[in-house]
C-alpha positions as CSV (number, residue, x, y, z in Angstrom):
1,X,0.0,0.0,0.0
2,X,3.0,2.1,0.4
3,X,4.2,4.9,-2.1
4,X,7.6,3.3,-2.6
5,X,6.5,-0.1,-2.7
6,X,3.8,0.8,-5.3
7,X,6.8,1.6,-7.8
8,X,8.9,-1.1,-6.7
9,X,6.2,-3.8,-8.0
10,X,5.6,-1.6,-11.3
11,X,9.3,-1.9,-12.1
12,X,9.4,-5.4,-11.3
13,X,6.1,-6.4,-13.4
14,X,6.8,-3.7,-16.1
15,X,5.9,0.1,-15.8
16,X,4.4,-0.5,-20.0
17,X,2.2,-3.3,-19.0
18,X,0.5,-1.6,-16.2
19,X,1.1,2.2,-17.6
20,X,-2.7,2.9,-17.2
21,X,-2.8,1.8,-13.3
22,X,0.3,3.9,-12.8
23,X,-1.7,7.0,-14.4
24,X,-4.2,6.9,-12.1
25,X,-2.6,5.8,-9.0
26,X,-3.4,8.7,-5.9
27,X,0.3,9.7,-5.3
28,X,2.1,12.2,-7.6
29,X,5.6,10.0,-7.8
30,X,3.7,7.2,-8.7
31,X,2.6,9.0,-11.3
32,X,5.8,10.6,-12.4
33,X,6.7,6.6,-13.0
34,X,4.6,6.5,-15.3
35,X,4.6,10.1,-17.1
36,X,8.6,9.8,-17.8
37,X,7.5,6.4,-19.9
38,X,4.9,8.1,-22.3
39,X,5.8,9.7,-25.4
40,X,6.2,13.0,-26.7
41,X,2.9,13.7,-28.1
42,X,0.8,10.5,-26.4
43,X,-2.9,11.0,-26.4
44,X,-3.1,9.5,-22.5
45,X,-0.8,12.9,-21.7
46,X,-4.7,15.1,-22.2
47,X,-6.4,12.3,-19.9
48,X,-4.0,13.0,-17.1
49,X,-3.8,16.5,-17.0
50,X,-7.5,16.7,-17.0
51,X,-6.7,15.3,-12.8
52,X,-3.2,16.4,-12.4
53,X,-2.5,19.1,-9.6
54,X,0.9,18.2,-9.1
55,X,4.1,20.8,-10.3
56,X,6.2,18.5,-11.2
57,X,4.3,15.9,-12.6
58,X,2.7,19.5,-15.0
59,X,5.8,20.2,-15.9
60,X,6.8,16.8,-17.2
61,X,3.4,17.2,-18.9
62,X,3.9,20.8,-20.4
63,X,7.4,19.2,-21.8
64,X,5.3,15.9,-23.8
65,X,2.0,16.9,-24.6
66,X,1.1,17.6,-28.2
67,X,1.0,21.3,-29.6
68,X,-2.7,20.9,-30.3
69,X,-3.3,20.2,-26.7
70,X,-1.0,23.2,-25.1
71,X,-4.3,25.2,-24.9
72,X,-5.3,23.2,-22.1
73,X,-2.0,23.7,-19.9
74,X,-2.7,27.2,-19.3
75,X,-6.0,26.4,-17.0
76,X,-3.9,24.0,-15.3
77,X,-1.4,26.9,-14.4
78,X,0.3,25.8,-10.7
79,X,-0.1,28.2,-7.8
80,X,3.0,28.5,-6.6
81,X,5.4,31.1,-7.8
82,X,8.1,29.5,-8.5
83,X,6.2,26.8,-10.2
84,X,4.3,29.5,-12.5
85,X,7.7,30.7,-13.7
86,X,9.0,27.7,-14.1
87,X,5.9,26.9,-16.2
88,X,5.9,30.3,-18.6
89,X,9.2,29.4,-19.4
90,X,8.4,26.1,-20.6
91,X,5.3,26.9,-22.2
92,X,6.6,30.0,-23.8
93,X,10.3,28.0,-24.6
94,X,7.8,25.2,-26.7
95,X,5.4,28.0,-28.3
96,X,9.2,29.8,-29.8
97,X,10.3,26.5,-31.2
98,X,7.1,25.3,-32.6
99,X,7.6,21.9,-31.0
């Protein structure tokens, strides 16, 4: 039931076999597990967010989603300072480059 022994069973049985359960699990580094495994541009990436309160977990977010979908990010803009600056210059970073 523990946090850390959550991961250590995805790892052993395979984070891309059990990615979904790992998406929705209640604690955010569980849920990092799983977010550093999807691809850039993965359509489970607008599903998440949709739940997500977390700033690190958003900013792993921020750095796959697809282009089409960045619209979305900016209702999902974290509270604390440091994490909104942090997220303009991400967002703003990905809008210069066109990726």
């Amino acid at each position: 039931k523990d946090a850390n022994t959550r991961c250590a069973a995805y790892i052993r049985l395979g984070i891309d076999n059990h990615i979904d359960e790992i998406l929705k699990d209640k604690v955010a580094s569980v849920r990092m597990l799983g977010l550093r495994r999807l691809r850039f541009g993965d359509s489970r990436l607008k599903e998440v967010l949709k739940k997500e309160r977390a700033t690190q977990n958003l900013r792993v977010i921020l750095s796959k989603i697809a282009k089409k979908d960045l619209v979305h990010m900016v209702a999902k803009e974290p509270k604390a300072y440091w994490g909104k600056r942090q997220f303009k210059d991400i967002l703003s970073l990905r809008l210069q480059n066109g990726i």
